[in-house]
N, C-alpha and C positions, 0 to 999 in steps of 0.2 A: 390255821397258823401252826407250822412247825416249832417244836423243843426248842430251838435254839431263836428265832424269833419271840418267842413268848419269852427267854426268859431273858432278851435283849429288853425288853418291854418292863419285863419285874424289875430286873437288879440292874440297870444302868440308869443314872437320874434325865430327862429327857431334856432335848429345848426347844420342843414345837410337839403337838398333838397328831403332826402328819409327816415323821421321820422319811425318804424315801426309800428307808432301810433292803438297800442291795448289799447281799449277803455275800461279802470280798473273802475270795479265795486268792488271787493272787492281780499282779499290775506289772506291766510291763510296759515301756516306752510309752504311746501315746492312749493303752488301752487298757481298761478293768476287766477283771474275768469273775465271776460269779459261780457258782457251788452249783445254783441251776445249769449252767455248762455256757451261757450267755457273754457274749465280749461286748463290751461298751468303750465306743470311743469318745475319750475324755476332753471336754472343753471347759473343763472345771480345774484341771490341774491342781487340785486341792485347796482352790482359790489363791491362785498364784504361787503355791507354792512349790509345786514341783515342776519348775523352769527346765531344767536338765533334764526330763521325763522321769518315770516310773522306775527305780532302779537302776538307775543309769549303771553299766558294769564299773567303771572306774572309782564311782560313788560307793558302791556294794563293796568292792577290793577295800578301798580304803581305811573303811567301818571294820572288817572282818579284820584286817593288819591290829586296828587297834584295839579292837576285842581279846588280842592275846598278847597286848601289853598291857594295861592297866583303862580302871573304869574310874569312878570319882574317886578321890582322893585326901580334898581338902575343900574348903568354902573359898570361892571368886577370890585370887590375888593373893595368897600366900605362899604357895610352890611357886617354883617356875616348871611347866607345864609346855613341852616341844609345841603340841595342837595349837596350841592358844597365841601361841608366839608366832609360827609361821603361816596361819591364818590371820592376824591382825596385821604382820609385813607385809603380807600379798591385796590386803586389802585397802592399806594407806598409801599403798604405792598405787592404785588404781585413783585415788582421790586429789583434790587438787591443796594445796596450802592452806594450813589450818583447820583440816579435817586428818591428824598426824597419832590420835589418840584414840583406842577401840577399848569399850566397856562391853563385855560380852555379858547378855541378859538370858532370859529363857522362853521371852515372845515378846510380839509387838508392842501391847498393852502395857508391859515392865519398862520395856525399853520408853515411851513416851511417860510413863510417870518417872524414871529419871531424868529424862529431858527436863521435865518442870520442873524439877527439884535444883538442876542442874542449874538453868536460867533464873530461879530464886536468887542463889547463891553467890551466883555472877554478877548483878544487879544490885542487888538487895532490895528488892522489888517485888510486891504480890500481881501485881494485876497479869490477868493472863488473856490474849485474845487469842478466840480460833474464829471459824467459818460456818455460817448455817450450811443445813447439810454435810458436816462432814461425816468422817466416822474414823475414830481412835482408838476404840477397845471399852471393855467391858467393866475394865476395874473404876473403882473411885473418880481417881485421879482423871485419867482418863476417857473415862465418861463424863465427866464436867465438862470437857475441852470438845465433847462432840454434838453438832448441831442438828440433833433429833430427838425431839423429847417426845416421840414415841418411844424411845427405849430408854428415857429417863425417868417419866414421874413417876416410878413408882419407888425410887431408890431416894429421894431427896429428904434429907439436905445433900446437897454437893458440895465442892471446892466452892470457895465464896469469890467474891470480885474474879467473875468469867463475862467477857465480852464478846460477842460476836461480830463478825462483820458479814457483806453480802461477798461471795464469791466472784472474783473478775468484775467489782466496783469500785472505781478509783476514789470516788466520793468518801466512800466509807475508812479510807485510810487516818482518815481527820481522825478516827477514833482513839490509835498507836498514838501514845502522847509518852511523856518524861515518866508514867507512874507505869509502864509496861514491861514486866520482866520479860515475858515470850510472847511471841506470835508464832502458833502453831497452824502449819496448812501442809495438804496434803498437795503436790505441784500440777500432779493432775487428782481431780477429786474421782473416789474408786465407787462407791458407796452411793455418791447422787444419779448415778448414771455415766460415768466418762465424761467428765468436763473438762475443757483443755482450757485453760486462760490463758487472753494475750500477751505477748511477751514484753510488753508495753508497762502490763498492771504488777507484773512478776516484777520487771525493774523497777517499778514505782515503790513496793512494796518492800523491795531490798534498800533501797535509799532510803525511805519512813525509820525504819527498823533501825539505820545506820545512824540516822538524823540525832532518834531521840536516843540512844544507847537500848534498843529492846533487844534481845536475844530471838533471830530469824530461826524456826524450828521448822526443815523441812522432813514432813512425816511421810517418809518412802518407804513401807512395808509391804506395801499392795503394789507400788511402782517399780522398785529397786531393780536389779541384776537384767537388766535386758529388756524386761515387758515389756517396755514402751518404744523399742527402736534404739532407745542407747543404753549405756550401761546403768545412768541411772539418769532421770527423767530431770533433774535441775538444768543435764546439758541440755537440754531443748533451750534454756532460754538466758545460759552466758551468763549467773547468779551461781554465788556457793553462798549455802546456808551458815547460822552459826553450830548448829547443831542437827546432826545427820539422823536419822531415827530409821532401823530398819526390823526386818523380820520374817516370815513367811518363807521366801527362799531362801534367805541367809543359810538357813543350819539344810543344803543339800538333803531337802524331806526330812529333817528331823527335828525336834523344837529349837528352836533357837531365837535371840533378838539380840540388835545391841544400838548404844548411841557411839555417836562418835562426833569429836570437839576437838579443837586445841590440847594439844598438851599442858599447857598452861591453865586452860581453865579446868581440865578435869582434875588437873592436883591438887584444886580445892577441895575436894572429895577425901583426902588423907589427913586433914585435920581441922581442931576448931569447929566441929569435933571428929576426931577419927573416924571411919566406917562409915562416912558420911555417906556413901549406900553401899550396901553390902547384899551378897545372896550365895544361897550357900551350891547352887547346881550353874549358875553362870560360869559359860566358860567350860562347861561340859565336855572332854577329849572326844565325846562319840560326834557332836553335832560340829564340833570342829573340824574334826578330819574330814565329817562329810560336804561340810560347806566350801573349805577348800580345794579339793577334789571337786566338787559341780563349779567352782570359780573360775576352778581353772580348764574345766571343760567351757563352759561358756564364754571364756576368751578364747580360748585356741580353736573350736570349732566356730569361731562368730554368729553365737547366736542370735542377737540383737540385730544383724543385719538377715537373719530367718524368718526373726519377726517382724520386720518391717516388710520382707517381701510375702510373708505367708498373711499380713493383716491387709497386706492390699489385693490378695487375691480373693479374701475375702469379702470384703468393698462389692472389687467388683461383680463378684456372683451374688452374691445378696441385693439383689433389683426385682422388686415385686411390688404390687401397689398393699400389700400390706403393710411393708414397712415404711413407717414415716423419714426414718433417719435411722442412719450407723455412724455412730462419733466412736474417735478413739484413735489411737495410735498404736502401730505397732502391736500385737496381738493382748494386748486390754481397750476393748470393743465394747460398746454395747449398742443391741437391735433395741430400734422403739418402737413399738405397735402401736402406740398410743391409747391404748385401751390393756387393763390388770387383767384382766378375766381372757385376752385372747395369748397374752403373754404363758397364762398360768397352764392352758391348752395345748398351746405350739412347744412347749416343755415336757408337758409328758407326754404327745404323741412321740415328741421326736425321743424321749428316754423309752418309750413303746418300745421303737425301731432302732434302738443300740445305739443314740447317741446323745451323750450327758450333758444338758446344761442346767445352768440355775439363774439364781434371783437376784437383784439387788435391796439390801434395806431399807432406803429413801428411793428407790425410783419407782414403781412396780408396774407402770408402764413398759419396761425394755428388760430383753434379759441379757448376760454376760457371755463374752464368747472371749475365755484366758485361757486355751488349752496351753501344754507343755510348748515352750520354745521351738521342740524338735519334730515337730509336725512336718510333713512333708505336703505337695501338693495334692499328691493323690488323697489323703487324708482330710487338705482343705476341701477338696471338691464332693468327696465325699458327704461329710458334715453340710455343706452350701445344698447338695440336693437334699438329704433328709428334713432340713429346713424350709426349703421352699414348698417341698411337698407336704408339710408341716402346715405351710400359710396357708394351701388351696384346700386342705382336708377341714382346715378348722373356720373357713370364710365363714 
C-alpha cells in the first residue's frame, strides 16, 4: 500500500471495511482517470449526481466567474444573493403550480428533514408515513422515514409515530388517515432496486393524501433533472407533489439540496417562530451557479430525451441468461442476477476492465447502471460488452 493510500486509511473516518479506493487524479465527461494512468468509464455518475457529466465546461466557467466575485457571505435568506435568485427563477419556472417557492439546503437528507418539518407545520400533525424499502438519507429525521432497518437498529430511538406502507399496494393506503402530516415516497424507488409503480396507485395515492389533508412528499433526489426520461419523474404519472424534495444533481456536482412548496406554505417558516429552519451554507453562490449552469445545459441540450434513448439501448444489449430482469427507466436501471455474490463479481471484473459500477442498499441482487446523462452510444455499447463478458467470465 502506497503513502497516500495508507494515510487515506489513517486520517479519513471510513464507511465500509472494503472502500474501492480509486486514487482520482482527474474526470472528465463520461470518464475517471486514476494516478495509475487507468480511465474508467463511469456508470456511477456519483450516484446520479453528475447528470451533466464530469466537468461539464459551462458548469466549470460558471463556478470560476463566481470564484472571483464573492464565496459565503451570510446564513440562508438574509442578503439578496444574484446565484440564489436566478437559480430558484429557472427553476420554478420548470415546475408546475404550487411548487413556486425554493428552499436551498446542503443535500438530500436536510432537504427531506425540512420536508417533515415543513408538513408538521402545515398540518399540525405528527404522524408521518413512508415505504418499506425506501431510502432518504442518513440523518435522524430521515432515517426514521426510511424502510430498512439494516441501516437502522443501531441508531434507535428514532422519530416516533413512522408508518410504513408496502410500495405500489393500493390496500395499504387505508393506512394515510386524518392524523397524517406527510406521506413521503420516492416516485420511483432508487434504493430497492428501480421500482417503477403503477400510475394507477401514484393517482390513488395523490387523492388519499388530498382526501385526508396529508401533505404528498415526493422525494426526487436520486430521480430529479432528467434520470428518468423526464425532467423529473412525477411527470411520468400526471401528479404534482405537495412538497418537492431534491438533491444530488441539483448543485451541478457540487453539494447542494433543496425543498420546494407553495409560496404560501413555506412562509410559515418566517414566524411563530422565526427561523423556523434555518442553515447557515444553504444557498451556497458556488453550488448555485453550478446547478444553474448544468440546468440549463440539460434543458437546452435535452438530456432527458438521451436518456431515454441511451437507457433503451441499454435494455436492449443487456440480453444474456444471466440476467433475470432490467427494470428502470431512462438511464436509472438496475441489472438483477438474482443471486448477491454473482452481482458482487460481475462488478469488480467489469471495474478489472475500466468500467464502474456499484450496489444498491436494499437490493443486492442487481447492480446500478446511472452513468452521466451524456453518454453517447458508443459508450453505451461499450459498457453493454464489458458486461456481458462480465456474465460469461463469472458463470
Amino acid at each position: 500500500m502506497d503513502a497516500l493510500h495508507s494515510a487515506f486509511h489513517q486520517y479519513l473516518a471510513q464507511t465500509s471495511p472494503y472502500p474501492i479506493a480509486l486514487d482520482v487524479v482527474a474526470a472528465e465527461g463520461c470518464h475517471i482517470h486514476t494516478r495509475d494512468g487507468r480511465r474508467y468509464l463511469d456508470l456511477v455518475a456519483g450516484l446520479a449526481v453528475n447528470n451533466t457529466g464530469h466537468r461539464h465546461p459551462k458548469v466549470v466557467q460558471a463556478i470560476k466567474d463566481q470564484v472571483d466575485r464573492y464565496l459565503h457571505v451570510i446564513p440562508y435568506g438574509e442578503f439578496v444573493q444574484e446565484p440564489q435568485v436566478r437559480f430558484a427563477k429557472h427553476l420554478t419556472g420548470l415546475l408546475p403550480a404550487g411548487l413556486d417557492s425554493v428552499y436551498f439546503v446542503n443535500s438530500g437528507t436536510e432537504a427531506n428533514e425540512a420536508a417533515l418539518k415543513l408538513a408538521k407545520r402545515v398540518t399540525g400533525r405528527t404522524r408521518l408515513v413512508a415505504c418499506h424499502k425506501s431510502y432518504h438519507g442518513s440523518t435522524h429525521g430521515s432515517l426514521s422515514i426510511t424502510g430498512n432497518e439494516g441501516k437502522k437498529y443501531r441508531n434507535r430511538p428514532l422519530l416516533p409515530d413512522v408508518h410504513f406502507i408496502t410500495f405500489n399496494d393500493p390496500f395499504d393506503l387505508r393506512v394515510i388517515d386524518d392524523r397524517t402530516a406527510a406521506v413521503v415516497i420516492e416516485p420511483i424507488q432508487g434504493d430497492a432496486g428501480v421500482r417503477i409503480p403503477d400510475p394507477s396507485w401514484v393517482q390513488a395515492l395523490r387523492d388519499r393524501c388530498s382526501e385526508v389533508g396529508a401533505m404528498l412528499v415526493f422525494d426526487e433526489v436520486q430521480t430529479g433533472f432528467g434520470r428518468t426520461g423526464a425532467l423529473f419523474a412525477f411527470e411520468h404519472f400526471g401528479v404534482v407533489p405537495d412538497i418537492l424534495v431534491l438533491g444530488k444533481a441539483l448543485g451541478g456536482g457540487l453539494p447542494m439540496g433543496a425543498f420546494v412548496a407553495s409560496k404560501e406554505r413555506m412562509h410559515l417558516f418566517t414566524h411563530d417562530p422565526v427561523l423556523g429552519h434555518i442553515t447557515t451554507f444553504g444557498g451556497h453562490p458556488l453550488p448555485c451557479v453550478a446547478g444553474a449552469a448544468a440546468l440549463a445545459v440539460l434543458v437546452e441540450e435535452d438530456l432527458a430525451a438521451n436518456a431515454r434513448a441511451m437507457g433503451d439501448r441499454f435494455k436492449a444489449g443487456l440480453v444474456h441468461a444471466g440476467i433475470v430482469e432490467v427494470r428502470g427507466t431512462g438511464l436509472m436501471l438496475a441489472v438483477d442476477l438474482g443471486n448477491a455474490d454473482r452481482v458482487q463479481r460481475v462488478v469488480h471484473h467489469c471495474l478489472a476492465h475500466g468500467v464502474l459500477g456499484f450496489w444498491f442498499l436494499s437490493c443486492p441482487t442487481a447492480f446500478r447502471i446511472a452513468p452521466p446523462l451524456t453518454i453517447t452510444a458508443q459508450e453505451v455499447d461499450h459498457a453493454v460488452g464489458r458486461i456481458l463478458e462480465a456474465l460469461d467470465q463469472t458463470a
